[in-house]
Phi, psi and omega in degrees: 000306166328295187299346177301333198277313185283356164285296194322295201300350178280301189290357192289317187267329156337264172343278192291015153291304202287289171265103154220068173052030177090002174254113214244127195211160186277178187254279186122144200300330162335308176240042166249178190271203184249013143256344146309314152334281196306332196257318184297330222231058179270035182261338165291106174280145197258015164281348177232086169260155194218169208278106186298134156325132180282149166288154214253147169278349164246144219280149187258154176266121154227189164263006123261055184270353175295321186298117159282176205218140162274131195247132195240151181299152144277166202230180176245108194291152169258108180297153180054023151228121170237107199279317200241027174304336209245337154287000164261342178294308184320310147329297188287332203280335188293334189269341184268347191243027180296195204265328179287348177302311187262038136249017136300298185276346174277325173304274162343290178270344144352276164287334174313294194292350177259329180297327186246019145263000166283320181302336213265328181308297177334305194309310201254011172257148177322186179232124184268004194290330229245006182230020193274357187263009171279268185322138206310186120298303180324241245317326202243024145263333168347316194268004155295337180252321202251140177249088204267355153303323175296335200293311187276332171299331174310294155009109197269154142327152194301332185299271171310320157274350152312315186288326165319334210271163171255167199254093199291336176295351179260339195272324152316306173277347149324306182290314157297330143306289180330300185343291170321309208283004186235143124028067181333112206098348177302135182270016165277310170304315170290345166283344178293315193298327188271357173250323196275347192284304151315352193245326177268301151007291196274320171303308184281125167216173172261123187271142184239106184333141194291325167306337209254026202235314200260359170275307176295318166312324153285317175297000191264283217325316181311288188327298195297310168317333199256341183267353175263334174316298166332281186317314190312301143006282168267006173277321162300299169326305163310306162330324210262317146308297186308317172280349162292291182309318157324277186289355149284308205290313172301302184310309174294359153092011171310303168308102190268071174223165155304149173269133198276129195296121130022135179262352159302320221292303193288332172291327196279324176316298179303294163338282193320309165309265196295015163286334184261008206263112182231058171252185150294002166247034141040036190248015165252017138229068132249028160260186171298119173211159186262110191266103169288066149274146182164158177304129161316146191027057210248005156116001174344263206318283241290295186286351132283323171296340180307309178273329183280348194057037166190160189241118193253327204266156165297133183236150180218163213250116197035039134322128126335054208290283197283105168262006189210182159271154199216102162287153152194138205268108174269124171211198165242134187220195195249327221206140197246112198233168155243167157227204083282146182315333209224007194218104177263053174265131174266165165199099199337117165286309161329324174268137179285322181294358161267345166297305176288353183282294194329304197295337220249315168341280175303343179314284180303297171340296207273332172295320180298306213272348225256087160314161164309131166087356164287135166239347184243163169232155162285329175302141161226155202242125206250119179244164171275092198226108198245139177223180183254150188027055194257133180279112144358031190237167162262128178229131173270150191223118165284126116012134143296132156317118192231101188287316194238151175269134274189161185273165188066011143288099203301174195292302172300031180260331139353267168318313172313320184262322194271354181268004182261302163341295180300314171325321189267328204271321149340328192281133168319318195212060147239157195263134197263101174256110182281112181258106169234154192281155173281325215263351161269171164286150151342294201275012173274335230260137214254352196235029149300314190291318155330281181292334159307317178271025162235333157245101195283310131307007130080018169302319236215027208222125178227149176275120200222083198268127172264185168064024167315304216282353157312281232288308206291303176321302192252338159308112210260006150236140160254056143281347223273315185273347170287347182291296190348292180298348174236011172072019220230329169275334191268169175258335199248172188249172169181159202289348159198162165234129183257140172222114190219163183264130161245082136103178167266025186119333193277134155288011186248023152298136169256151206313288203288010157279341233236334180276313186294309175326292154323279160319325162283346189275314157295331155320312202263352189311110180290324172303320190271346173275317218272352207055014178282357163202146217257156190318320174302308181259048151241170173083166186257015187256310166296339175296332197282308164343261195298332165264341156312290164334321203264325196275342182293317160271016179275296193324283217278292210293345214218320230264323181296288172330297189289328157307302171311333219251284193327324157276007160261336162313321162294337167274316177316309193314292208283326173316325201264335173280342178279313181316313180261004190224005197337300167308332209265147170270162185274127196226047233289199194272253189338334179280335192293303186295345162300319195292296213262338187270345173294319177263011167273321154324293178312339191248330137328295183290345175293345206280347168270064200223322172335154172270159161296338209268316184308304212285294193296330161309305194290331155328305182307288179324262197333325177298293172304344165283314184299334192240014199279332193256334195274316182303336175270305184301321168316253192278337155324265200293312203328309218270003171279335173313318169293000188040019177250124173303309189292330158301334170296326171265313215294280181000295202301300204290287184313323185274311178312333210261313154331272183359269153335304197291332178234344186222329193268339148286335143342295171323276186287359135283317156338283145350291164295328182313303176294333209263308173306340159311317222269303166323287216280342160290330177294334198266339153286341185247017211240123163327152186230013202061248186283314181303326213291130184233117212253013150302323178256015176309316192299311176309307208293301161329293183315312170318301198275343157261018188253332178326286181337298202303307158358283209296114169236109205305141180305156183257353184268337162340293192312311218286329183305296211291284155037293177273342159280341180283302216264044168231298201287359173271339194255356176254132189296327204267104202286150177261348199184143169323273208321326174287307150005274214274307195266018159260305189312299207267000159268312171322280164329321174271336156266353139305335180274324165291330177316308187306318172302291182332294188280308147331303199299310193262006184259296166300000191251355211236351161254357198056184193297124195291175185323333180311287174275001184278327179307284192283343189253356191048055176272066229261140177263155178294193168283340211262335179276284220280005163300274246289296194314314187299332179292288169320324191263344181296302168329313184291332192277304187308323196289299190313293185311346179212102168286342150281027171316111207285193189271006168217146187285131158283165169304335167259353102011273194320316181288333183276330159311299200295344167274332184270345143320308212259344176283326181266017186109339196269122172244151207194137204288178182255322145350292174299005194233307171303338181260010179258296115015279184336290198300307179312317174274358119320318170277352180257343195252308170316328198257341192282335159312301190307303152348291204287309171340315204273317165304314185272019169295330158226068193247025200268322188283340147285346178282315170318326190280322183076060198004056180273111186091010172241097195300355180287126165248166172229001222274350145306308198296344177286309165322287186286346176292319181289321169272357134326308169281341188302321186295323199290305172270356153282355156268358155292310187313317221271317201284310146250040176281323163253019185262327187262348196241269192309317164301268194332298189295347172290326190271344155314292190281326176308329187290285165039272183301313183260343167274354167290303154308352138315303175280343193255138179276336210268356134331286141318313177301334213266295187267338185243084211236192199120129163304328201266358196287287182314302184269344154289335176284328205272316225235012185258315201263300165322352182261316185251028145272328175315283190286322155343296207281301167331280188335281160001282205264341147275000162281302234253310174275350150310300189288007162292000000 
């Protein structure tokens, strides 16, 4: 009976689809009835029916409105037959499953299911905060252009799209009812079945293990690090071109301005200073540097040619190379060039014969700083390196760590190296980047232990193991190496850890084998698909990243501080020189040195300033002191001895002609040398009164015996002088009484000292005579009283032949020597002859001195040539001649150094003094002192002060 009632109502609502006032339109579940409603649609509950809606003239939209609806007859239902029963069914299932239902609910839950694989993706990736100074500054500006808060508030809650969603458990069980009413074997079940089938379909899917879930999500992960790594790459590269062109085009001078220095530049300049900065206050290591620590041959040099992109340094196969320290200054340039600090030769990285001249260079450098007995220096050699895209740093390269000293080591090499270490790594906020080799065990390794005890909480210290692909090879878990990488082996800790290939071994790779190489080799890495070590702390391109990045903000953080320290420094300084110097102007070691070398010139040029007359005198004199002994013990008595005039000049004449020929010029240069030593030290050494500054006695000293040493008298000198000497030795002809009077009064004075002399020595060899014995209680030994009794025998022998010759014959000797022994005394026959010297010698003196006094008028027999006169003079002929001889060599000498020698002296001073200009170790050396020092100290503080200003408004600027 229902169903008779539910047909009627089918065809009923049929009808009122169909007239519709000439419109042809779908119907909506609305206005259908409301046992029609109960039967197509039976997830709509029929307990709350309700009243249709008047029909409207507009047409409603749906996603289905294109399909038309067939307009059908009414028919006359029949009990117990339903001719069109398995096509409403079929009908009602098309209306519950349209399309707009599923691009509702695949929308909706969609956003659901994509909102909460963000929270879960969120959940499981680390937290990066402690690894965020790796990453660009760009990257964490981002969020200044995209506004990713707005983004997530669009976004809806989980909460709002539940409600949107429909409530598929009531719609399910619609279905599971629907189900009952139809029949089995029916072609309604089968449309129901072939849609429910779809449904199971969409149900069945393939489950994937959670492992095999995180292998594919790390192999996407990989993929995408690595295709951005590529871009990134090639954005540098192109970037990297573009400022090489850029910065040719500023170098060629397109642009017409200066180029403003570098903010490396200006940081390396301020290093450089304070490498020469030698006070006490110990403020030149706190700035920043990157410190290059590791075990010998643990991959240094190698993880710096990497970041410099060229290979500079020397290398030898387990050898010692770095024997000193090596700053070296990273910048960007247009042209990939080296320079050294003190050197302006570049030297192209692109050529290889400039790469080796550069190793060979540093080579000589570090053997050249390396003292005797020495295997390492202290010294450090500061080089210079510009490329197109090279990271902004300063880096020091350290000596390698050595547990044993090895032969052909100093004792101290050990000690030595680890004390040049702690010296760099000590400074607060320089950065210690620590190299251990990958390719050894972990526990041989001697400076992890090192650098933990200097940075013991691991801010400023990054872990760097080379020699991976080593590491990968002989390592048999490679967990062993994520401990490594992760400090885990070590006492010590650090701010970040790296792992990079600096090549395979060949010292003939070139950088860009050596990059490719490396990069393939991570690629291919089981450490990096495994995730044990993450994309980031690899390659040495990301390492040059991240220590730039670390030392630069080391810089800004430390750099301001250390300016302030320098200006109390600078205050302390000046404060303590007005207090000791009130007068003094501030003057430093070079301006001091400017200062002493303007009054040492000066004091040079004075020395022409001497009179000829002042010259030829001290000349004369000196010449005569020197040659004063050979004339008289030579040629004088030899040739007076004879007691023959005519044999007296023949002597006189042969011995001068010696003379002349060998000694005596020889002689007077000499002389003159010394005699110009001796001015130009008086006129250096001499007080100057109040101006006199005894800061420069030292300087001064050094000048004039580094001059002297220098100085070498022309050699052509002896033969000129040679020969004016031997003119002025052969001529005889006294011209005038005056000339006379002045040989008898030089004769006479040299006679007198003679004379002096030989009392002096007379008295030393009998003692003291009655006198002094008396007043002074003086007593003579035995060897005095031989002798005097020896002296009075001699004289009795002189008085009986007053013409005596000048040596005692043998029986002389013998008889003295009998007439001793008779009154007791016994005495060598030696001792009586050499007692015999002196006594006729003090007797051959006075007798001269005599004839000196006969022969005051003897000038008018000499005119005469002594004719007719028992009076000789030919002595008093002798000394007018070597008077005058001394007279014109010292005109001759006199003017040789007024026209010669005095220039070329003033020659070697300059010399002298610009040599001593370039050695710095000189200046320290001679010019010394607190006020020396502390003018130097408030010299080098003013100018790091203002550098460091320069700087740090360069540095807010590109800020």
């Amino acid at each position: 009976m229902w169903r008779t009632r539910a047909a009627a109502a089918c065809v009923i609502c049929r009808s009122l689809t169909n007239s519709s006032y000439g419109i042809k339109r779908k119907s909506s579940l609305q206005n259908l009835h409301l046992v029609s409603r109960s039967i197509h649609h039976p997830y709509y509950p029929s307990s709350k029916f309700q009243r249709a809606p008047l029909r409207i003239s507009i047409k409603l939209f749906s996603s289905l409105n294109r399909l038309p609806l067939c307009k059908t007859k009414l028919l006359n239902v029949k009990h117990g037959y339903q001719f069109h029963r398995n096509f409403w069914l079929a009908r009602l299932a098309s209306r519950l499953l349209k399309v707009r239902y599923l691009i509702l609910g695949s929308a909706v839950g969609g956003g659901y299911t994509a909102k909460k694989t963000y929270d879960q993706w969120k959940d499981m990736m680390p937290d990066l905060n402690e690894y965020k100074w790796i990453v660009p500054d760009f990257v964490w500006e981002l969020d200044e252009h995209i506004d990713f808060e707005k983004l997530i508030k669009a976004l809806p809650d989980a909460d709002d799209l539940a409600k949107l969603l429909p409530d598929f458990d009531k719609i399910g069980e619609s279905f599971t009812s629907l189900k009952g009413f139809f029949s089995p074997g029916s072609p309604g079940e089968t449309a129901f079945r072939a849609t429910d089938q779809g449904y199971d379909n969409d149900k069945q899917f393939k489950k994937v293990s959670d492992k095999e879930k995180i292998d594919q999500l790390q192999e996407e992960l990989l993929r995408t690090q690595l295709k951005y790594q590529r871009m990134l790459e090639r954005l540098e590269k192109e970037n990297k071109e573009l400022r090489k062109l850029v910065l040719q085009r500023d170098d060629k001078g397109i642009h017409q301005r200066k180029l403003k220095k570098s903010l490396i530049d200006m940081y390396s300049e301020v290093l450089d200073i304070l490498s020469d900065y030698d006070a006490s206050y110990n403020t030149q290591d706190h700035l920043p540097r990157v410190v290059v620590v590791g075990d010998q041959s643990a991959g240094k040099t190698s993880v710096l040619e990497m970041i410099a992109q060229a290979r500079i340094f020397p290398r030898g196969s387990g050898e010692m190379m770095t024997r000193s320290p090596v700053k070296v200054t990273l910048s960007e340039g247009p042209h990939h060039v080296a320079l050294f600090k003190d050197s302006s030769r570049e030297f192209d990285l692109t050529k290889e014969e400039d790469l080796a001249a550069l190793r060979n260079e540093i080579e000589i450098r570090m053997r050249n700083s390396v003292k005797e007995g020495c295997t390492v220096s202290t010294e450090t050699i500061s080089l210079s390196v510009k490329g197109p895209g090279l990271q902004r740093m300063v880096l020091v390269d350290l000596p390698g760590v050595i547990s044993t000293v090895t032969s052909g080591m100093a004792p101290d090499t050990k000690e030595t190296i680890f004390s040049i270490s702690k010296a760099y790594m000590q400074n607060p906020n320089a950065i210690i980047l620590c190299i251990q080799d990958g390719s050894v065990d972990a526990e041989r390794s001697i400076v992890t232990d090192l650098v933990s005890q200097m940075d013991p909480q691991g801010k400023r210290t990054i872990f760097v193991l080379t020699k991976v692909d080593l590491a990968e090879k002989n390592v048999a878990s490679p967990s062993r190496i994520q401990q490594i990488i992760e400090g885990k082996l070590f006492p010590m800790k650090a701010l970040g850890y790296f792992a990079v290939v600096t090549g395979k071994g060949n010292s003939s790779e070139s950088i860009e084998s050596i990059k490719e190489y490396e990069e393939e080799f991570f690629q291919n890495s089981k450490l990096l698909k495994t995730c044990m070590l993450k994309a980031h702390q690899v390659t040495t391109k990301n390492l040059s990243l991240a220590v730039s990045d670390c030392f630069w903000k080391m810089v800004r953080e430390s750099v301001e501080q250390q300016a302030d320290a320098f200006k109390a420094t600078r205050f302390n300084l000046e404060t303590e020189w007005k207090n000791n110097y009130p007068r003094l102007r501030e003057l430093d070691r070079n301006e001091l040195f400017e200062k002493a070398k303007n009054e040492i010139l000066d004091e040079v040029i004075s020395l022409t300033q001497v009179t000829p007359r002042h010259w030829e005198e001290i000349l004369q004199k000196t010449l005569w002191e020197r040659v004063s002994t050979h004339v008289i013990e030579n040629i004088y008595l030899p040739a007076a001895q004879t007691m023959n005039s005519g044999t007296f000049n023949t002597t006189v004449d042969i011995k001068l002609k010696q003379w002349t020929d060998k000694q005596l010029p020889n002689k007077a240069v000499e002389v003159a040398w010394e005699t110009l030593q001796e001015e130009f030290s008086r006129f250096m050494t001499e007080p100057k009164g109040k101006e006199h500054d005894d800061i420069f006695d030292k300087l001064k000293q050094a000048v004039k015996e580094e001059s002297i040493k220098r100085h070498k008298w022309n050699e052509r000198a002896e033969d000129s002088l040679r020969v004016i000497q031997h003119n002025a030795l052969e001529d005889r002809s006294i011209s005038d009484k005056q000339q006379w009077d002045a040989a008898i009064h030089f004769m006479e004075e040299t006679l007198q000292s003679r004379l002096k002399d030989t009392e002096s020595v007379i008295e030393d060899m009998v003692g003291p005579d009655w006198k002094k014995r008396w007043l002074y209680w003086i007593g003579r030994t035995k060897e005095q009283n031989i002798r005097n009794e020896t002296k009075n025998e001699l004289e009795k022998l002189i008085k009986c032949s007053e013409e005596h010759a000048a040596y005692l014959a043998n029986d002389e000797v013998t008889t003295v020597r009998k007439n001793l022994e008779a009154r007791g005394v016994t005495v060598d026959p030696c001792l009586i002859k050499d007692t015999w010297h002196q006594i006729y010698r003090r007797y051959f003196l006075k007798t001269a001195l005599n004839h000196c006094n006969l022969c005051r008028r003897g000038f008018y027999y000499y005119q005469r040539h002594f004719v007719d006169s028992e009076l000789e003079c030919n002595d008093i002929v002798l000394f007018w001649r070597i008077q005058r001889m001394l007279a014109i060599t010292a005109n001759t000498l006199r003017q040789q150094l007024t026209n010669t020698e005095v220039r070329r002296l003033e020659k070697n001073v300059k010399e002298v003094l610009e040599d001593f200009a370039e050695d710095n170790e000189k200046k320290v050396k001679l010019l010394t002192g607190k006020r020396v020092q502390l003018a130097e100290d408030l010299k080098k503080v003013r100018e790091i002060q203002e550098k460091l200003e320069a700087f740090i408004e360069a540095l807010h600027q590109e800020k």
